[in-house]
N, C-alpha and C positions, 0 to 999 in steps of 0.2 A: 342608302347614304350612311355617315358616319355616325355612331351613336351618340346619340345626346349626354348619354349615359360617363363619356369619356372622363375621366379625373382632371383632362387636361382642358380649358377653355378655350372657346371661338379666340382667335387672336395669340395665341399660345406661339412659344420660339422656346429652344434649346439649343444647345450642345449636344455633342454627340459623348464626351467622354472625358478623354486626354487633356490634358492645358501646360503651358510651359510653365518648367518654376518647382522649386523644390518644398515650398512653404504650403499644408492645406490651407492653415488659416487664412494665408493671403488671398486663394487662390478660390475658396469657398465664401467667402467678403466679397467677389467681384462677382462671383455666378449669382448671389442670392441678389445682389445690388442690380445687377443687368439684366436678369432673368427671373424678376418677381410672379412669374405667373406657371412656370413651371425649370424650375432650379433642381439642377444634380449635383451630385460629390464627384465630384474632377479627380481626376487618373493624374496621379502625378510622374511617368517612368524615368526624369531625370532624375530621380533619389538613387535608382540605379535598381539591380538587380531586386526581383520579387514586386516591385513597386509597379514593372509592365503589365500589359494585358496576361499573358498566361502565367506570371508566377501569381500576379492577383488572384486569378480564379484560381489554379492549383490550391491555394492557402483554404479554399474556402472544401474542398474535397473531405470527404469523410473516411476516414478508413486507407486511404490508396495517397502514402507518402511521396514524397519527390523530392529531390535534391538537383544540383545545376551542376551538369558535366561540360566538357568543352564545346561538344554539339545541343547543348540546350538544356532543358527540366526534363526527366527521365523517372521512371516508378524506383522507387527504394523499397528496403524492408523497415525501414524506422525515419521519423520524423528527424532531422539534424538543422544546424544553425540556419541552412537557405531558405527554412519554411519559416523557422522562427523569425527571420527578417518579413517574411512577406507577411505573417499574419500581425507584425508589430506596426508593418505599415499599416493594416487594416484598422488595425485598436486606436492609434494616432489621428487618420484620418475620422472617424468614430466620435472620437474626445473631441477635436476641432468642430463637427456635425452638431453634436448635445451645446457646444456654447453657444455657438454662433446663430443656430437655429432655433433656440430656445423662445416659445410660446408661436414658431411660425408651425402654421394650419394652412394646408393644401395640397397639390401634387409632389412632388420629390424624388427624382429619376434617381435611380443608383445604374451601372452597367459591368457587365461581366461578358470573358469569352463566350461563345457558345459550343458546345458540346460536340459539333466536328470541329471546328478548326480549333477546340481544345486536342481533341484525339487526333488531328495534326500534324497537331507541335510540339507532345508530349511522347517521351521514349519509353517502348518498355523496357526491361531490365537488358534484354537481347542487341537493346540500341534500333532496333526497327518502331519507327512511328505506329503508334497506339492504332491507328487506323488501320493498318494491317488486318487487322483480325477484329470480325465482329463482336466476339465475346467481348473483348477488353472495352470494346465501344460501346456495348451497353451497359458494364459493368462501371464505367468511368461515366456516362449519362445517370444513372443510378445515385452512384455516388455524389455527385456533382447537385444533383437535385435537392438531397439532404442538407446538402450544406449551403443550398442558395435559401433552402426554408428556411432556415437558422438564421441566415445571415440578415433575410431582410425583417423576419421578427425581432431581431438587434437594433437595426435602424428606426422600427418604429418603436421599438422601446424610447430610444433617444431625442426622436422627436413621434412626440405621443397624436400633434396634429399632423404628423405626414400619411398622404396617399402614396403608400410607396407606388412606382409604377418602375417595372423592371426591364432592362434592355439587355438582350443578347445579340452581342459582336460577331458574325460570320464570313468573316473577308475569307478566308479561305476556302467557302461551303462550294461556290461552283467549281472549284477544281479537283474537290472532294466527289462531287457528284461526275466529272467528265474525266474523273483519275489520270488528274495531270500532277499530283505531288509526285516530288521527286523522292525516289529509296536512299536510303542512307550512302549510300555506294556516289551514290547523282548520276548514275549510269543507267538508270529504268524510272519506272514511274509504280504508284503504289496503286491497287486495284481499282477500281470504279465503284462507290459505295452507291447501292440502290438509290430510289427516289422513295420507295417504299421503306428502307432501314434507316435511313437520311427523317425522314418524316418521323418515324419512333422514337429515336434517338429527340429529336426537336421538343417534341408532344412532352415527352418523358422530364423536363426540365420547363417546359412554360405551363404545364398543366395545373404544380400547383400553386403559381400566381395567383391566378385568378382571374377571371377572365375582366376585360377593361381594363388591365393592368402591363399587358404584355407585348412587346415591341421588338422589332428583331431589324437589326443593321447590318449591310452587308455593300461594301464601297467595290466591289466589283464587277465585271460587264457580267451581264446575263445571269440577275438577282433570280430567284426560281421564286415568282413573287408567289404564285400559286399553291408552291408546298410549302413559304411559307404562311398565306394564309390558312391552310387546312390542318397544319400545324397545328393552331391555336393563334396565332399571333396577331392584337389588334389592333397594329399599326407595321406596316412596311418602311425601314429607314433605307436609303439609295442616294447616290449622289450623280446628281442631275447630267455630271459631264461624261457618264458612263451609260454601255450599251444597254439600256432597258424596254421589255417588249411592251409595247402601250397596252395593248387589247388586253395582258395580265392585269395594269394596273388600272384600267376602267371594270375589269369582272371585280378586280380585289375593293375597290372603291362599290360597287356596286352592294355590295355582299356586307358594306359594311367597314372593311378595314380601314384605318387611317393611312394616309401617306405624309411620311416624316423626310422634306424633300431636301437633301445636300447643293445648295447651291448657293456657295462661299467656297472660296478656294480654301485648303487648308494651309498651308502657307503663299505668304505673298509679300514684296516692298512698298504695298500701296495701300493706305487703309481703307478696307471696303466701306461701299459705300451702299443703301438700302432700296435706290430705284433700282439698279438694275435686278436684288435678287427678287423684290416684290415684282417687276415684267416678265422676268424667267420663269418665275411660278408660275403667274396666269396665263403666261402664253403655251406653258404647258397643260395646266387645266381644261385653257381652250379648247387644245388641241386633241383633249380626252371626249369632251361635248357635254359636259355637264355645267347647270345651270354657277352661274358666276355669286347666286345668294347663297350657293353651300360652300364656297372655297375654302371659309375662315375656318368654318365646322370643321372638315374634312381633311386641311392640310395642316402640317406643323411646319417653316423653316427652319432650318439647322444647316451648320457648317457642311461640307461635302462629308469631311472623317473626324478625326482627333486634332487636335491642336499644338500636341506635342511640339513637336518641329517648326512651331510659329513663335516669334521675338512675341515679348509679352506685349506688347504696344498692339500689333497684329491682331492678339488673339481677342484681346476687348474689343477690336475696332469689331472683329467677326462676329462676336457676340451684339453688340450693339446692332449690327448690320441685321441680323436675325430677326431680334426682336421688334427694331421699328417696320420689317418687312410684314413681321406676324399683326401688328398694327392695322400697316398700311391697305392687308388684304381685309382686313376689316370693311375697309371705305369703300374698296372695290365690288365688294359684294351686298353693298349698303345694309350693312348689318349696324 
């Protein structure tokens, strides 16, 4: 079952990432306030460009510049204004973190792309996606790692009580693995990267978290729950309304890993509400067969993805809806 050991608490809810709204400070006041028992630094991509999920991680890259052409972020030979934007968001977001979280001691998710569906989305100089060619993939997993070390010994500079606990974003990892990306052309599809080069690449970037620390999110059908628990990763994020194989997620539970379970819609005009994601949860657990005293241990609720794309009214309601679910499974399991 889940370790006891987890940074995160029996009862525990999050986010997944993203939130509407151009303001950290606003936006980091609502997560610490609604989500006291395990609170992240929120993805702002309305600021605009570098502020998204992969100019974010790009900023964070060591070595292997990027700049934003018409078809997206692409490798440079020198750092120019598009990185300086996205690492300015980072320092902002940072300054807003050291105030606002000043003397809070506990968990503290930060989240970043993860290293295929960074090499994706990112061009090399030729305009052919990074994933093309293994070399640039492990050479961009490499790089990518140095600078998530960096980044989150930053964070815990700034808040000195945080367990950082680190999330890597994969939406695009199953189509990486059944090489369904499309070539630049949009007239073929880009190779089929291993299970086994897919898995190194992963390793290579949650390895030096730490272990208890490492979480991997991926909102689309047929999450490869299994490589990535072998990864390293000790918690699996998936959203509930997508195609997932159960017998992976009873081995991966079995074995240990957490399941961080998306089931909140990410946008919607109704504001959620917390019975139905606390029923969806257990009637999923049910249906795993495992005892109903471990669920609170074992599960985290979280939004299906990011919030981005949710009216701000929405996105608290979803946060709220989380949190009282990660409660409610408390009672359920008479914990």
């Amino acid at each position: 079952m889940a370790d006891p050991s987890r940074p995160w608490s029996a009862g525990a809810a999050t986010g997944v990432g993203s939130m509407p709204g151009t303001d950290p400070r606003a936006s980091l006041q609502l997560v610490f306030d609604t989500l006291p028992d395990l609170p992240f630094l929120p993805e702002l991509p309305a600021r605009g460009p570098g502020a998204e999920m992969v100019g974010r991680a790009a900023a964070l890259l060591v070595d292997l510049p990027v700049e934003i052409q018409p078809s997206g972020w692409r490798l440079t030979s020198r750092a120019g204004r598009d990185l300086r934007r996205a690492r300015d968001f980072l320092a902002a977001d940072l300054d807003a973190l050291s105030d606002l979280a000043a003397g809070y001691v506990g968990p503290l998710k930060v989240q970043y792309s993860g290293p295929l569906t960074l090499a994706a989305s990112i061009e090399l100089r030729t305009g052919h996606r990074m994933v093309i060619d293994a070399g640039a993939v492990r050479d961009l997993a490499d790089s990518f790692a140095a600078g998530i070390a960096q980044h989150a010994e930053t964070v815990r500079v700034a808040v000195p009580g945080a367990d950082v606990v680190v999330q890597f974003d994969e939406p695009a990892l199953p189509a990486v693995l059944a090489g369904t990306i499309p070539t630049a052309s949009g007239f073929g599809t880009i190779r089929s990267v291993p299970a086994a080069e897919a898995h190194d690449r992963l390793a290579a970037v949650l390895g030096p978290v730490g272990a208890g620390r490492r979480v991997v999110h991926c909102c689309a059908d047929d999450v490869p729950v299994g490589l990535l628990r072998d990864a390293g990763a000790d918690a699996v994020s998936f959203d509930l309304d997508r195609r997932v194989d159960l017998d992976l997620l009873g081995q991966a539970v079995d074995s240990g890993t957490s399941l961080w379970i998306g089931a909140v819609p990410s946008t919607g005009g109704t504001r959620p509400k917390f019975q139905p994601v606390r029923d969806r949860i257990a009637q999923l657990w049910q249906r795993l067969g495992f005892p109903a005293g471990e669920l609170a241990t074992a599960v985290v609720p979280t939004p299906a993805c990011g919030l981005a794309a949710a009216t701000p009214e929405y996105a608290q309601g979803a946060l709220e809806a989380v949190r009282d679910a990660g409660l409610a499974l408390l009672d359920l399991g008479g914990c």
